[in-house]
ROTORDO-757632 format. One record per residue: x, y, z of N, C-alpha, C, O, CB in turn; residue number from 1; residue in one letter. Coordinates in pm, 1 decimal, decimal comma, padded with zeros to 6 digits. Atoms other than C-alpha are relative to their C-alpha. Glycine has a CB too. Layout:
REM residues N
{atom {X Y Z} {X Y Z} {X Y Z} {X Y Z} {X Y Z} NUM A} ...
***
This chain:
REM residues 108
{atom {00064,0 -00129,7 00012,9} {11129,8 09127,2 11608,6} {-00036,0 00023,4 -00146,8} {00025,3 -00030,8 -00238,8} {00092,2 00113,0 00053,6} 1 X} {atom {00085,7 -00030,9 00145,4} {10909,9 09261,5 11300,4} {00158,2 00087,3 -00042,5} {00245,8 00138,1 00027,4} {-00200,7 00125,7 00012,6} 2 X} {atom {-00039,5 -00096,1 00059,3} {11087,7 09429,7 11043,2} {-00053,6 00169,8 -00002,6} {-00170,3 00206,6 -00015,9} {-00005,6 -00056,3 -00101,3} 3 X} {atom {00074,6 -00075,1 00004,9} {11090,8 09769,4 11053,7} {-00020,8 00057,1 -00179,2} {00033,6 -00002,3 -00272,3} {00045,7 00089,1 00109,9} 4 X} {atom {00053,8 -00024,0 00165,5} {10912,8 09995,2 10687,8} {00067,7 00163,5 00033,7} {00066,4 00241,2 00129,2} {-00229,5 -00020,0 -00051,5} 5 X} {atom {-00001,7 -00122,4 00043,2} {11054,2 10278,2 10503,5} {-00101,9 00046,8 -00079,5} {-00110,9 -00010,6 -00188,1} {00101,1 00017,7 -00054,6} 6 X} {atom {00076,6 00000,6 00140,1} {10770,5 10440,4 10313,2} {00000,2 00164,7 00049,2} {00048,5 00229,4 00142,2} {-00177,9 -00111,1 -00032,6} 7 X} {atom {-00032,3 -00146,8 00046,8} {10709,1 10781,6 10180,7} {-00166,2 00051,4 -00002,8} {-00262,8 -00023,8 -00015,6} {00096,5 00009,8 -00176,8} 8 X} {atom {00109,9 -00060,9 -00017,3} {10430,0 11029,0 10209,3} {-00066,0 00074,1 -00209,7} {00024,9 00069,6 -00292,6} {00055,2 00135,5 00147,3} 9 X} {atom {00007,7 -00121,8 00137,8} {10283,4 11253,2 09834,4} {00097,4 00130,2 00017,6} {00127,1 00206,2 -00074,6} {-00174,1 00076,1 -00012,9} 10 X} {atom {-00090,2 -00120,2 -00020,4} {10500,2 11511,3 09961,8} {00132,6 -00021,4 -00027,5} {00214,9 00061,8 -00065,5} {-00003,7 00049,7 00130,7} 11 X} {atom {-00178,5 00012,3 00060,6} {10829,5 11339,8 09899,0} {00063,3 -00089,7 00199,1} {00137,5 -00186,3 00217,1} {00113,0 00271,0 -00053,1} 12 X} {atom {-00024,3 00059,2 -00114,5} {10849,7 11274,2 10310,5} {00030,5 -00117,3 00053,4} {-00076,4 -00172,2 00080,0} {-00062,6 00016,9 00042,3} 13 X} {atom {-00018,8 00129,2 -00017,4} {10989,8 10958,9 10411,6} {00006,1 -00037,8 00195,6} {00029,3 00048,2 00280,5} {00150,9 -00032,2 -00096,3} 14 X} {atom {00086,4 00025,7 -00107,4} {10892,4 10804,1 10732,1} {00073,7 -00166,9 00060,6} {00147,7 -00226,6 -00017,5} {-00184,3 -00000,9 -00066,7} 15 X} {atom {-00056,7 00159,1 -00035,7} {10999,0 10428,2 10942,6} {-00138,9 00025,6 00100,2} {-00204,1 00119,9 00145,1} {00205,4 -00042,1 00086,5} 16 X} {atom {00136,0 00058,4 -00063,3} {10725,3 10248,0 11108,8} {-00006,7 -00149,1 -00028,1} {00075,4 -00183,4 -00113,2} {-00138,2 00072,1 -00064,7} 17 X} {atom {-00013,5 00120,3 -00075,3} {10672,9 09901,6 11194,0} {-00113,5 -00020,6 -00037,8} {-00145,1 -00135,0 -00005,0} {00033,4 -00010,4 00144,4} 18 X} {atom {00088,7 00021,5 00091,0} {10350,2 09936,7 10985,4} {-00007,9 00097,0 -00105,4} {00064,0 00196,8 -00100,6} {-00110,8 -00014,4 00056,3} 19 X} {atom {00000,9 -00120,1 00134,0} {10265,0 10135,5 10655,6} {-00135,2 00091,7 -00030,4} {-00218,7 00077,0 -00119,7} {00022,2 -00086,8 -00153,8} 20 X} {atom {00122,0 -00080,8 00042,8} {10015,5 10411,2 10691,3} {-00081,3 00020,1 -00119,9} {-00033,5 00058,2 -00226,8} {00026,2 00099,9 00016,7} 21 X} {atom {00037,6 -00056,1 00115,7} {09714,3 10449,0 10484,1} {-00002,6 00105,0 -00075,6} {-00027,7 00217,6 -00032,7} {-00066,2 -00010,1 -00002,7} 22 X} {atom {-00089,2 -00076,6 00073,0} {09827,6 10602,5 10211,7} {00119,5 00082,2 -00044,4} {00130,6 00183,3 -00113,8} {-00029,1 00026,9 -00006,8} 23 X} {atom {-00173,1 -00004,5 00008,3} {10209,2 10607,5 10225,7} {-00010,8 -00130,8 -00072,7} {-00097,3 -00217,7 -00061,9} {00112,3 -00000,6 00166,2} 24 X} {atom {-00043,8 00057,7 00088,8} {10372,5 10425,0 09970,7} {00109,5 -00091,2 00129,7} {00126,4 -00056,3 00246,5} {00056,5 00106,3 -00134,1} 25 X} {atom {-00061,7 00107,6 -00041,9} {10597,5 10117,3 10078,9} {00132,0 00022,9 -00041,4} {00130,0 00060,0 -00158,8} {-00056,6 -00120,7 -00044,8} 26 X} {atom {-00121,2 -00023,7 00065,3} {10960,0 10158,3 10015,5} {00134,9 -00092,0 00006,5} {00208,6 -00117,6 -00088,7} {00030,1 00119,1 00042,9} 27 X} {atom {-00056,1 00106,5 -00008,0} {11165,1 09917,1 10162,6} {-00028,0 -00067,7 00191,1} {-00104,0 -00005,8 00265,5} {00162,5 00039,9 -00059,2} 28 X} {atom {-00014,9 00074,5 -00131,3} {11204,0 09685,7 10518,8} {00089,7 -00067,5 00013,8} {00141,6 -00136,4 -00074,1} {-00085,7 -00073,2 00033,9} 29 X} {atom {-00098,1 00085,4 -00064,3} {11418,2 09539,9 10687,6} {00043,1 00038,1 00154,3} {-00035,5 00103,1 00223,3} {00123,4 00002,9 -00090,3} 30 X} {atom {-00029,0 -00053,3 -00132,5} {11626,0 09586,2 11029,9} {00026,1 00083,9 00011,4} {00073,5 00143,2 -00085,5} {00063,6 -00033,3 00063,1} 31 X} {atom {00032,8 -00143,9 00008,2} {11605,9 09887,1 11174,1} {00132,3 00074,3 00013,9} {00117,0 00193,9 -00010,8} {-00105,3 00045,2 00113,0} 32 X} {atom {-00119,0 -00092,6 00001,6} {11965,4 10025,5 11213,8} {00062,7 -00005,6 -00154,7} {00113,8 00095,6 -00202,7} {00117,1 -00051,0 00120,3} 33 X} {atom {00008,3 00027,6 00148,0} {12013,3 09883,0 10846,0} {-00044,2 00090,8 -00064,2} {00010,8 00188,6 -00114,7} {-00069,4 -00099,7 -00037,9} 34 X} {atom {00070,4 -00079,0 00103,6} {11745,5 10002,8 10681,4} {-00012,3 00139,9 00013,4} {-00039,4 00197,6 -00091,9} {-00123,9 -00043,6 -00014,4} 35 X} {atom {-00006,1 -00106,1 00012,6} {11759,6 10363,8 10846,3} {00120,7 00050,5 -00045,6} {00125,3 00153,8 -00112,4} {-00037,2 00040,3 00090,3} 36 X} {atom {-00107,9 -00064,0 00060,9} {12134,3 10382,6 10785,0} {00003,1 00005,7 -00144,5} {00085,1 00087,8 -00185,6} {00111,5 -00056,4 00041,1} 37 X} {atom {-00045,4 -00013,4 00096,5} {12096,2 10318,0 10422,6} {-00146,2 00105,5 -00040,5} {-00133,0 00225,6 -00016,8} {00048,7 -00142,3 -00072,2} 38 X} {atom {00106,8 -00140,4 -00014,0} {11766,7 10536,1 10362,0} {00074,8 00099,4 00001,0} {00121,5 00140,1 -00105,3} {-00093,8 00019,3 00130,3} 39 X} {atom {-00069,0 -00136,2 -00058,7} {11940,7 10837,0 10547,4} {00114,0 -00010,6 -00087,8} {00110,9 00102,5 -00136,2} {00043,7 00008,7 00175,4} 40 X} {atom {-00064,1 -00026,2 00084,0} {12233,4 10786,0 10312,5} {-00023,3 00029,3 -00166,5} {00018,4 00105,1 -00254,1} {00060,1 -00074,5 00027,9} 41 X} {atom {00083,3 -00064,3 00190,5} {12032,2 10768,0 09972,8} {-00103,6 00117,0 -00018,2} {-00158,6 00126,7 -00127,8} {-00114,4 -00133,0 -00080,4} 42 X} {atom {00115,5 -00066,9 00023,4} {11776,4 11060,4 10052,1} {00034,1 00111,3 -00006,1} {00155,8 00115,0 00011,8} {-00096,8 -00013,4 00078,2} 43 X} {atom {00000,6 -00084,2 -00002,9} {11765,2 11361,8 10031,6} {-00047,9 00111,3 00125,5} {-00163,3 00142,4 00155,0} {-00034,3 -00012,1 -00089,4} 44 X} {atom {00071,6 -00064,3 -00129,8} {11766,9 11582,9 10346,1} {-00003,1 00139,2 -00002,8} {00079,1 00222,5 -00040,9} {00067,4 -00035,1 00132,1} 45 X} {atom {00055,5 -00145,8 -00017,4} {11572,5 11878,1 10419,3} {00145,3 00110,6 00071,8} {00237,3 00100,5 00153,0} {-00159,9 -00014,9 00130,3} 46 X} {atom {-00147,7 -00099,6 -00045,4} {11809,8 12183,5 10448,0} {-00006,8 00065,9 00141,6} {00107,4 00081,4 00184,8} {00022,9 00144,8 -00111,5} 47 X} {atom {00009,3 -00012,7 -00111,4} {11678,6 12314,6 10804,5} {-00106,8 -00099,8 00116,1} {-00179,8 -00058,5 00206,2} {-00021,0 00124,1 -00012,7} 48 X} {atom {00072,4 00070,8 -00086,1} {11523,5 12017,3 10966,0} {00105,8 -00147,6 -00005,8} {00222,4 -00140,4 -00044,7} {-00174,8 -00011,1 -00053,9} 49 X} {atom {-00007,4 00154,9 00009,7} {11592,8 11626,7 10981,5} {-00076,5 -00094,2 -00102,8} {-00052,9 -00214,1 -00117,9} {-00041,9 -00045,7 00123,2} 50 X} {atom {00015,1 00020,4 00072,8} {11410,4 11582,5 10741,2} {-00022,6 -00110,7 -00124,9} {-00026,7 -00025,8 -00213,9} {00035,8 00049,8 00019,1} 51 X} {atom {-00075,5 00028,2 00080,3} {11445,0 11312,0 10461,5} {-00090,1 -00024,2 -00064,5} {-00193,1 -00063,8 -00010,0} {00092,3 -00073,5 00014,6} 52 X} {atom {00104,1 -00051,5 00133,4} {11259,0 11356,4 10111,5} {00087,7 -00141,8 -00094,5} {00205,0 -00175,9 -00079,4} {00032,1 00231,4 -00084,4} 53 X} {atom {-00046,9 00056,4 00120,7} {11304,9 11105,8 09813,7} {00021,6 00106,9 -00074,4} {-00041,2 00212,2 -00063,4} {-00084,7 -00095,1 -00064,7} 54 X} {atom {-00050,0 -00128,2 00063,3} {11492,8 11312,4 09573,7} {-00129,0 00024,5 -00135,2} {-00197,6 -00063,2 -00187,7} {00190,2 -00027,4 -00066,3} 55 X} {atom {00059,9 -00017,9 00105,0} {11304,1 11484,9 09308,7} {-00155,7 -00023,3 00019,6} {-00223,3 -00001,3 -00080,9} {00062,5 -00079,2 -00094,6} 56 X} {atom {00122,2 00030,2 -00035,5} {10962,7 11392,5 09471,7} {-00118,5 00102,6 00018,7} {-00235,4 00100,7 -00020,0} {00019,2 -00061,5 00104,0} 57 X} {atom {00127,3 -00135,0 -00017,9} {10816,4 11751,9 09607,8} {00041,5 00054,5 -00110,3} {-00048,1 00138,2 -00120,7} {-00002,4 00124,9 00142,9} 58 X} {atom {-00006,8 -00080,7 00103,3} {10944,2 11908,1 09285,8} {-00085,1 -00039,0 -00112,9} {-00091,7 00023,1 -00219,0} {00126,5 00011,2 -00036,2} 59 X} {atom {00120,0 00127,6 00123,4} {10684,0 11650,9 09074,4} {-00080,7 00108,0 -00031,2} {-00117,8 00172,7 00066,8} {-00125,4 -00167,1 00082,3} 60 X} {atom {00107,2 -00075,4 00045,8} {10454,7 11876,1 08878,4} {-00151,2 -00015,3 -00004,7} {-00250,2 00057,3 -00014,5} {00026,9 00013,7 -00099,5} 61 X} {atom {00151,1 00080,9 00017,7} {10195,6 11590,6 08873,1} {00048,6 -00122,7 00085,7} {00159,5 -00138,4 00136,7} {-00059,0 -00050,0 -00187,4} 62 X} {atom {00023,8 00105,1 -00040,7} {10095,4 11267,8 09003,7} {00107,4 -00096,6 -00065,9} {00176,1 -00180,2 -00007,2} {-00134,8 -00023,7 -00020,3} 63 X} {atom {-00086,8 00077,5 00098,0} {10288,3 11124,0 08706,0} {00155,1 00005,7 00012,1} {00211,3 -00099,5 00042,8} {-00032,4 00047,7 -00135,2} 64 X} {atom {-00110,0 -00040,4 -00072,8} {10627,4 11279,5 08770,5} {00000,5 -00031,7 00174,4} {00114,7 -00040,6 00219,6} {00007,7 00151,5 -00032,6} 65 X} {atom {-00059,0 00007,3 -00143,3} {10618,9 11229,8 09149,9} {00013,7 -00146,4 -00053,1} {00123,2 -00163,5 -00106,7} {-00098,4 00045,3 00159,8} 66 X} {atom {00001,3 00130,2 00034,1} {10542,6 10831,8 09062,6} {00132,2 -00029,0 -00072,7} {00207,6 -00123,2 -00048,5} {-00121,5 -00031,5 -00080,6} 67 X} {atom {-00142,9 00043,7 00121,7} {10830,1 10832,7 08796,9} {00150,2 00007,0 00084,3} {00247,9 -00067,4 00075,5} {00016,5 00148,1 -00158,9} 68 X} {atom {-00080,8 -00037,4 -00082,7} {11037,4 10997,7 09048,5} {00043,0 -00071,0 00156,8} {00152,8 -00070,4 00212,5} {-00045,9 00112,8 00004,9} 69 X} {atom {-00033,9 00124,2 -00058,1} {11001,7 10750,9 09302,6} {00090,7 -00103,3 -00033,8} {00202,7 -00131,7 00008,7} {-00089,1 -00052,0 00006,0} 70 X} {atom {-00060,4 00089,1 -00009,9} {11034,1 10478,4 09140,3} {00138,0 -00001,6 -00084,4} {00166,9 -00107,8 -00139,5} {-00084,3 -00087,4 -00019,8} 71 X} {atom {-00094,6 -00003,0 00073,1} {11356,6 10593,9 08968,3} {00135,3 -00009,9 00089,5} {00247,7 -00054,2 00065,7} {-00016,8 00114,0 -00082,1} 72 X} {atom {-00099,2 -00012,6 -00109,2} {11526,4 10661,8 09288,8} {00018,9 -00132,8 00086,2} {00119,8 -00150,7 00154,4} {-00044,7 00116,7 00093,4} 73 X} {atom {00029,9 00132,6 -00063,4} {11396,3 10292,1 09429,1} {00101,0 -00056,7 -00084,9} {00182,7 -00120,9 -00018,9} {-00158,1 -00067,1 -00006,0} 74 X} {atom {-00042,7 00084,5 00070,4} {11567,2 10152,5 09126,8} {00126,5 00044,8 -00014,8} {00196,8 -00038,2 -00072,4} {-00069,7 -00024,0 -00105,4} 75 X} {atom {-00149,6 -00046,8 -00020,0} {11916,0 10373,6 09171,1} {00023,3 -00080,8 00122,0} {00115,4 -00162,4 00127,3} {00029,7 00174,0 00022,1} 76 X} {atom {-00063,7 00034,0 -00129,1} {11914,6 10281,6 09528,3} {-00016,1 -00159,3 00049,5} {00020,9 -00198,6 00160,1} {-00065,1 00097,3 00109,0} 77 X} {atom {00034,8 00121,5 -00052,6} {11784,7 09893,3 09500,3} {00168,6 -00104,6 00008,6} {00213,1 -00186,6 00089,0} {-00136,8 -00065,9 -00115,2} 78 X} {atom {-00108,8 00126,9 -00050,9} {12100,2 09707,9 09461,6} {00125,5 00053,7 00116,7} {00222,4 -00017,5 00143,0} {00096,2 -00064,4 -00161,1} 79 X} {atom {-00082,3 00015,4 -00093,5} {12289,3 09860,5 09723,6} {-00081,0 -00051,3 00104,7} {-00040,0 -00139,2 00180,5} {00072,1 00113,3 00028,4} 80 X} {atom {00080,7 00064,0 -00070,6} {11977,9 09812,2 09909,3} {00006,7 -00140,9 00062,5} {00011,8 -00181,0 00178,8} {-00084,2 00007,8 -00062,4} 81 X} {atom {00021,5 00204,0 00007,7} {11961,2 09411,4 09851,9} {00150,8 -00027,1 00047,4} {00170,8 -00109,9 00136,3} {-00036,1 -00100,5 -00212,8} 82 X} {atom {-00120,6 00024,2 -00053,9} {12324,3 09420,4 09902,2} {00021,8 -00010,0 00149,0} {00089,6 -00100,8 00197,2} {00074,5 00089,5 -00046,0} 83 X} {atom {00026,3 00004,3 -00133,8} {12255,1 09511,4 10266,7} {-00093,4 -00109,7 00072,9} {-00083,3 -00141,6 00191,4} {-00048,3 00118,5 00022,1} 84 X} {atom {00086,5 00096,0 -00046,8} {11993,7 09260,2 10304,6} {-00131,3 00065,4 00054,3} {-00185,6 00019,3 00154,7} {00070,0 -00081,4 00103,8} 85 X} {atom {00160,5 -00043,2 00056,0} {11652,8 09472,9 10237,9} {-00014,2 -00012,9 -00053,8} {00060,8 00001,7 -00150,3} {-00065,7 00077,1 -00018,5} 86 X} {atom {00108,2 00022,8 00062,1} {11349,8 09368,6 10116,4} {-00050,0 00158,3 -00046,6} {-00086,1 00251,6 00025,2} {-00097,8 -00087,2 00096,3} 87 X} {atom {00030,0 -00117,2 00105,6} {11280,6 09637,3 09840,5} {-00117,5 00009,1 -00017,3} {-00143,3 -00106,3 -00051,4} {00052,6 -00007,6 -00129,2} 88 X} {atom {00120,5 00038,3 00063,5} {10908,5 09685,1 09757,0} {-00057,1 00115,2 -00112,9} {-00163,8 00176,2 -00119,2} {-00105,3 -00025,8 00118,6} 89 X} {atom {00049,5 -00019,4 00150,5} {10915,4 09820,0 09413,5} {-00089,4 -00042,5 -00045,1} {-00136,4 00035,7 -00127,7} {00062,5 -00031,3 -00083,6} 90 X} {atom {00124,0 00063,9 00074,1} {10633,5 09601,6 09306,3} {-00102,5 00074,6 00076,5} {-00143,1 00159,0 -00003,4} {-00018,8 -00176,2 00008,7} 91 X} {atom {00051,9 -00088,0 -00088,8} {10417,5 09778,2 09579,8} {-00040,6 00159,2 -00076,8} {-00149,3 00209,4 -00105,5} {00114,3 00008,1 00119,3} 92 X} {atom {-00003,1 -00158,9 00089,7} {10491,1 10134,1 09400,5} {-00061,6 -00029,5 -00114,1} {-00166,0 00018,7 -00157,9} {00156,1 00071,9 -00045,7} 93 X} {atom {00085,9 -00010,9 00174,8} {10421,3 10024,0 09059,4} {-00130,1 -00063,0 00009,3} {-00209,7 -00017,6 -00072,9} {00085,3 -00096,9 -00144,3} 94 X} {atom {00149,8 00033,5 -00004,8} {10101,1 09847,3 09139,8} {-00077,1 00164,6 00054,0} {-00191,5 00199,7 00025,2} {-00028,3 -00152,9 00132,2} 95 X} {atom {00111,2 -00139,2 00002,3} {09970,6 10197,2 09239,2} {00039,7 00092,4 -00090,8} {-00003,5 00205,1 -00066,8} {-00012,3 00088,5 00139,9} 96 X} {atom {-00054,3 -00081,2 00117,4} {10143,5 10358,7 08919,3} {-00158,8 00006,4 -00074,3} {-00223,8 00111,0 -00076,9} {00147,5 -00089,7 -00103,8} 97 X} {atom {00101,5 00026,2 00072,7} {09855,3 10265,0 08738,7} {-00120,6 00081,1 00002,1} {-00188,9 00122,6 -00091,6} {-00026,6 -00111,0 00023,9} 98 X} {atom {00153,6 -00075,0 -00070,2} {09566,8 10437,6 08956,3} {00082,1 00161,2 -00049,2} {00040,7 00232,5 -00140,7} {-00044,1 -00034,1 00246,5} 99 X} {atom {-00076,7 -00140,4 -00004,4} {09822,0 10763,0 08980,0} {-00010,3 00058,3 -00158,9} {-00051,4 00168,9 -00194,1} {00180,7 -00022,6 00054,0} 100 X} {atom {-00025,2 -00083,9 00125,0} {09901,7 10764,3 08588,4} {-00166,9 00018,4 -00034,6} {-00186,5 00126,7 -00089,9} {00108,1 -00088,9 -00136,5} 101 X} {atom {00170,1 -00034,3 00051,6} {09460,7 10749,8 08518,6} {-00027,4 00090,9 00052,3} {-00120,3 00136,6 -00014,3} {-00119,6 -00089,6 00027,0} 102 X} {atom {00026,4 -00130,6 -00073,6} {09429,5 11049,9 08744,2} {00072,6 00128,4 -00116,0} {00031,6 00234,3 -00163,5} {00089,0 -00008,6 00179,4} 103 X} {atom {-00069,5 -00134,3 00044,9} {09681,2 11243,0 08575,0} {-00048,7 00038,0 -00174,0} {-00042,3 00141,7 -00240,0} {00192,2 -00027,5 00014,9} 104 X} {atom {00028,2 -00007,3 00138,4} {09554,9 11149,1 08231,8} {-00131,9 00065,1 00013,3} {-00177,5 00123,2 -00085,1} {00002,2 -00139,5 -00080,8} 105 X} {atom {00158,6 -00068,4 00039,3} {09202,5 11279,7 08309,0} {-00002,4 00103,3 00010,7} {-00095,4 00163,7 -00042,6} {-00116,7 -00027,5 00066,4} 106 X} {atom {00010,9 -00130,0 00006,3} {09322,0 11608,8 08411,1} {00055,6 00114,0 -00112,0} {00051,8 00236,7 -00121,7} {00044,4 00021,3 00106,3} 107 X} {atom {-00042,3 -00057,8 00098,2} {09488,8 11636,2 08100,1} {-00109,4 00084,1 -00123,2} {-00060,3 00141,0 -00220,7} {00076,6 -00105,6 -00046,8} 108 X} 
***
């Protein structure tokens, strides 16, 4: 069976799927009782729903801060991650850092 994908919405929203919607970010994969149990333990959950937000993500002021804020929380939560035996895709995030930080610089 495919791996299943954690990825995250601009809103902070995090999401599993078995593919990676255009324009959701990539976050990690692997098997699916795995990768949701450790997700659901590193995220941040909405206070009246189910919820689960990367921390610090809807509070981003900009493009630049949400991006930073990602990948800060990818890189707290990667080695327990790998420890479990998910595929992390940090490289994924920062290849679209690039487009995100030129946006934010032009509205400066």
């Amino acid at each position: 069976m495919a791996d299943l994908h954690a990825y995250c919405w601009a809103s902070g929203e995090i999401e599993f799927g078995y593919t990676v919607p255009e324009g959701a970010l990539n976050i990690a994969s692997g098997p699916e009782l795995v990768l949701k149990r450790e997700i659901e333990v590193k995220a941040r959950h909405a206070y009246h729903s189910d919820v689960l937000l990367v921390p610090g993500l809807p509070e981003a002021i900009g493009d630049l801060d949400a991006v930073m804020a990602l990948i800060a929380w990818v890189e707290w939560a990667k080695p327990s991650w790998e420890r479990a035996g998910l595929t992390v895709s940090r490289d994924d995030n920062v290849r679209h850092a690039p487009k995100v930080v030129d946006r934010e610089r032009e509205g400066l």
